[in-house]
C-alpha positions in Angstrom: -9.0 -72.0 -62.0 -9.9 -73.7 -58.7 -6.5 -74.9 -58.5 -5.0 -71.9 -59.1 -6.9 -70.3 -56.2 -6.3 -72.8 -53.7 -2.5 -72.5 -54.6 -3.2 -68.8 -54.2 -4.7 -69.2 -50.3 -2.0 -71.8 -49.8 0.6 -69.2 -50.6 -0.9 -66.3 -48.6 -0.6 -69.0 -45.4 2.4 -69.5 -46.0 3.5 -66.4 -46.4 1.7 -65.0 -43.3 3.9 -67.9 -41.3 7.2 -66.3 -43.0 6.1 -62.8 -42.5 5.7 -63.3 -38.5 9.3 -64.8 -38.3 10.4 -62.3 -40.4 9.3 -59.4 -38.8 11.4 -61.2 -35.2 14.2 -61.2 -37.1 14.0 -58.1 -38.6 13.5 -55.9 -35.6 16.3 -57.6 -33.6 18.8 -56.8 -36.4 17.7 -53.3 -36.9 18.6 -52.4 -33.4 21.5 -54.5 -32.6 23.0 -55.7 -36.6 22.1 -59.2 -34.9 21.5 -61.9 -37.4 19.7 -64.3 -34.6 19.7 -67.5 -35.9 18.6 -68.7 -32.6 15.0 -67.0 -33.5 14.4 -70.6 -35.0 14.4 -72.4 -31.4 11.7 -69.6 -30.0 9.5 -71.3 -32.1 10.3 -74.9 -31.4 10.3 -73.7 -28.1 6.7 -72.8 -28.4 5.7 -76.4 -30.3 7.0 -78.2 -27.7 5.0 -76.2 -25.1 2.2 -76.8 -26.8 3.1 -80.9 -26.7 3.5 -80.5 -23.1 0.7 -78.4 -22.1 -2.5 -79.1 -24.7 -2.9 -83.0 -22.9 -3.5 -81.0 -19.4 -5.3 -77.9 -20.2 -7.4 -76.1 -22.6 -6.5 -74.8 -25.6 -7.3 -71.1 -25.4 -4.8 -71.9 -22.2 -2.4 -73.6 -23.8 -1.9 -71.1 -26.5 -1.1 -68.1 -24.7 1.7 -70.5 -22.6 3.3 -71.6 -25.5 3.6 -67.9 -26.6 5.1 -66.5 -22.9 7.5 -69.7 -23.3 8.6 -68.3 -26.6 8.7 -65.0 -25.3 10.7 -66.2 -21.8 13.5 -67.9 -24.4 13.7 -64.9 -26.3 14.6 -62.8 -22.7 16.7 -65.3 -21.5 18.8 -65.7 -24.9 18.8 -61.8 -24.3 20.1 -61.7 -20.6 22.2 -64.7 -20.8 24.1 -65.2 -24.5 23.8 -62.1 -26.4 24.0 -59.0 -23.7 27.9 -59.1 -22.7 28.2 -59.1 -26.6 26.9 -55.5 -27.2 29.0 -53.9 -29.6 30.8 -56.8 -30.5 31.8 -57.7 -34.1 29.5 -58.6 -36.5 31.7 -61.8 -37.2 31.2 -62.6 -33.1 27.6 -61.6 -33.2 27.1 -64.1 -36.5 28.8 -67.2 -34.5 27.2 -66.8 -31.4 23.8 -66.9 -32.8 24.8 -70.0 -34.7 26.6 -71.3 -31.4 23.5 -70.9 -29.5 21.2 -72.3 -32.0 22.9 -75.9 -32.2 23.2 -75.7 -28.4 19.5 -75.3 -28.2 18.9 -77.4 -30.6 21.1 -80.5 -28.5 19.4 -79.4 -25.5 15.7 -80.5 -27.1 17.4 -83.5 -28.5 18.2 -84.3 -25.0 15.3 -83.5 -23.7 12.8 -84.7 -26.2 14.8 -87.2 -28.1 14.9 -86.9 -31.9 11.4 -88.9 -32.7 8.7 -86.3 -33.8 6.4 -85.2 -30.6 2.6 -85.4 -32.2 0.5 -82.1 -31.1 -3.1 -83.4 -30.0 -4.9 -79.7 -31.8 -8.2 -78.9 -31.4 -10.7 -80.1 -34.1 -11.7 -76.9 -35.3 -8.1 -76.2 -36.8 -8.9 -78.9 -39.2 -12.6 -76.8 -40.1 -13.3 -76.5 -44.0 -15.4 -74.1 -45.3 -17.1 -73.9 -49.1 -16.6 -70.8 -50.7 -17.7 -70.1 -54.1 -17.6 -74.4 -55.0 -13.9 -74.0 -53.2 -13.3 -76.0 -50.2 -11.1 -73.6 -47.9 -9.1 -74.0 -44.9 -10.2 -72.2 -41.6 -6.9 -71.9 -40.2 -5.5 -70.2 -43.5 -7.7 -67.7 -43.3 -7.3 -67.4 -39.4 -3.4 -67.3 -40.4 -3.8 -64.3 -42.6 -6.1 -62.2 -40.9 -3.9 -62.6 -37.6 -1.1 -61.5 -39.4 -2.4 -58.3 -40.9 -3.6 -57.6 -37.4 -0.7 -57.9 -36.0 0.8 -56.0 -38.6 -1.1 -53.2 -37.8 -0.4 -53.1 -34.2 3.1 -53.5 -34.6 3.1 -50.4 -36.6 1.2 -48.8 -34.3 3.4 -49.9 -31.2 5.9 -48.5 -33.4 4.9 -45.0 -34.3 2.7 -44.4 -31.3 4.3 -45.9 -28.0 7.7 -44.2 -26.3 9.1 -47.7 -26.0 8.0 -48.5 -29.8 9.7 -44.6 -30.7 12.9 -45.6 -28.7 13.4 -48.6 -30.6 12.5 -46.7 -34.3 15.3 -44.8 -32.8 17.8 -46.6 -31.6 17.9 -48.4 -34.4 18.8 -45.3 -36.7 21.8 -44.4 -34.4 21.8 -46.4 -31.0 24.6 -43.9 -29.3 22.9 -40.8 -30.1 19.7 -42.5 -28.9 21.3 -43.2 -25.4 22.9 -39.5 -24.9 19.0 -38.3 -25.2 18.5 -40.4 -22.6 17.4 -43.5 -23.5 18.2 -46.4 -21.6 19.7 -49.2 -23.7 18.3 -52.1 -21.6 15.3 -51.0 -22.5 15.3 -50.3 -25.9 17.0 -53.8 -26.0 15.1 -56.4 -23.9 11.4 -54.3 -25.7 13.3 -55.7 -29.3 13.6 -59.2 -27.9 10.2 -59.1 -26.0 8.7 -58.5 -29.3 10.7 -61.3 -31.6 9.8 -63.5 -28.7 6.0 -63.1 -29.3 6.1 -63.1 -32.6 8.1 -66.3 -32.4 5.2 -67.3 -30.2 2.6 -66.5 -32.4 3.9 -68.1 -35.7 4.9 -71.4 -33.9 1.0 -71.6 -33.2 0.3 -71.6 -36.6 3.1 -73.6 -38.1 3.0 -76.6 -35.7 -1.2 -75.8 -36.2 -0.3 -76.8 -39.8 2.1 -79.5 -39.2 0.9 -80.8 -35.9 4.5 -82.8 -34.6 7.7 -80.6 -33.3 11.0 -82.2 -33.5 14.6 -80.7 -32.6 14.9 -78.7 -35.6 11.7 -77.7 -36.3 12.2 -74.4 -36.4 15.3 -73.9 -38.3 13.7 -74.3 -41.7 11.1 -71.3 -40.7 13.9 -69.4 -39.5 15.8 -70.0 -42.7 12.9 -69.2 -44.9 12.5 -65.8 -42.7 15.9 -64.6 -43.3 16.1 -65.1 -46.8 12.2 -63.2 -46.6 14.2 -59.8 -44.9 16.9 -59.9 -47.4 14.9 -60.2 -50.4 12.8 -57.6 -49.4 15.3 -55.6 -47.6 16.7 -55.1 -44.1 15.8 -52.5 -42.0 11.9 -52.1 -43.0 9.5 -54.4 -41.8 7.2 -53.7 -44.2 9.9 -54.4 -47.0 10.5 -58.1 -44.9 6.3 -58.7 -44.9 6.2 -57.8 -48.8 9.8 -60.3 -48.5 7.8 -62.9 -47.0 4.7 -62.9 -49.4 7.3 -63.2 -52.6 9.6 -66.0 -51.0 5.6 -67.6 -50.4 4.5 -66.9 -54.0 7.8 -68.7 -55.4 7.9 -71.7 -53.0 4.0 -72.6 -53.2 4.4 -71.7 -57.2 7.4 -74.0 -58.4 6.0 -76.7 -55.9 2.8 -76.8 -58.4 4.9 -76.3 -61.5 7.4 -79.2 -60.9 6.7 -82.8 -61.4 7.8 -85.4 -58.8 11.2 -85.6 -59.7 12.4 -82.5 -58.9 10.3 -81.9 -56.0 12.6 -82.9 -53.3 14.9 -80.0 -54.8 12.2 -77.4 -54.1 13.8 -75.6 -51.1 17.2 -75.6 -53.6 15.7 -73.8 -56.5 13.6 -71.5 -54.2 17.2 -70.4 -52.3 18.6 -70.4 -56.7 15.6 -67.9 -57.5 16.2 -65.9 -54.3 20.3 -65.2 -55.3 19.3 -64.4 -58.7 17.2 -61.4 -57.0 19.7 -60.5 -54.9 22.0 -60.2 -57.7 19.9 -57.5 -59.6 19.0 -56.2 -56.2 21.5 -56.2 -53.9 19.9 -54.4 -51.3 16.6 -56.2 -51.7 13.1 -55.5 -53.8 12.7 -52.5 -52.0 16.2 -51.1 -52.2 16.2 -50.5 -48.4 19.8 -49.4 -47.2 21.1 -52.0 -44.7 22.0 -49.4 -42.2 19.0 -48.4 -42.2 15.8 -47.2 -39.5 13.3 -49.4 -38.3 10.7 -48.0 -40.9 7.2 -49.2 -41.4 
């Protein structure tokens, strides 16, 4: 029973982790039909600010850089690859993303090298508590509430702010949404403002739980995000949260179920379990219509 809790509270981590990716992914595609595979590097960007910066200052400092770095990347990969490509194919769209994630992805190489860049945390991320005769993580639980949090004021930005209306929106039909009156830029840099900070914020927790950031190190969140909107279905956020917690429950579940052996083929049966969902439900666990409004 103790074990099957702690897998339980490993899972909900997790899941949180995938969640806040998610949702970055989730509310750039709804407005633009951008798969951004790039979204990855925001959050290496953020691990390697947070190599750079926790040596010389403080980490309630620190923190908040790492996430305006993310955030900065996320503008910039706005302003510099992605806007002269607005209303471009989705084909184009697809390849560019990828484009620009390998070319970020050489630049850190360059940069950083490919050895693995140790994070010096804080020693409270590594806090235990006993609950109940179970030893518990602090930072899961920090990683969970956070998330519902920010959760709830995404959805709040959403429903109650003009920008966060604009962008609920645009995303149900962008061209009517500009003959209202609308700017586009607007609508457009708010959506990659927002990925950007949410990028932010789950690189904080992920390199919090593996505390060294290498080139890559934010493809496989990236990945695991993705697959999180599609099972759950693309174009809700709350659809890609609910997304995120399954992908979770699988992952952290066949990892305890299988022996030794077949562990290094986790990711591989994971990705088997995910097409065999899609394949029942193509438009995800929700059934949400891929052309469909930023709904929360």
């Amino acid at each position: 029973m103790e074990l099957a809790v702690q897998q339980i509270i490993n899972a909900l981590s997790l899941g949180s982790i995938y969640a806040l990716v998610a949702l970055g992914v989730a509310i750039v595609f709804s407005i633009l039909r951008l798969a951004n595979f790039a979204h990855g590097e925001l959050v290496t960007v953020a691990g390697y600010t947070l190599f750079l910066t926790l040596p010389i200052m403080p980490w309630f400092f620190a923190f908040p850089v790492a996430v305006a770095a993310a955030m900065l990347a996320s503008l910039l990969l706005e302003r510099l690859a992605y806007r002269r490509l607005r209303g471009a194919q989705p084909l184009t769209l697809l390849m560019t993303s990828f484009a620009v994630s390998v070319g970020l992805q050489s630049l850190f190489l360059l940069i950083f090298g490919p050895r693995p860049k140790s994070i010096e945390l804080p020693l409270f991320v590594d806090t235990m508590a006993t609950v109940a005769g179970l030893r518990i993580q602090l930072l899961d639980v920090v990683t969970l509430i956070a998330t519902v949090l920010i959760v709830i004021v995404l959805t709040l930005f959403l429903r109650r702010t003009v920008l966060g209306l604009a962008m609920r929106a645009a995303a149900d039909d962008f061209p009517v949404t500009r003959l209202m009156g609308v700017r586009a830029n607007a609508v457009i840099v708010g959506a990659f403002a927002v990925s950007g900070l949410l990028a932010g914020i789950a690189g904080l927790f992920l390199f919090a739980l593996v505390p060294n950031v290498v080139p890559t190190s934010g493809f496989d969140p990236m990945l695991k995000g993705f697959i999180a909107c599609v099972i759950g279905g693309l174009g809700s956020l709350t659809a890609a949260v609910a997304g995120s917690f399954l992908l979770a429950f699988i992952e952290v579940g066949f990892g305890a179920l299988l022996s030794s052996t077949l562990n290094p083929y986790l990711d591989a049966i994971v990705f088997a379990v995910a097409i065999i969902i899609l394949r029942f439900r193509p438009s995800g666990v929700f059934g949400v219509r891929l052309a469909g409004d930023v709904r929360v």
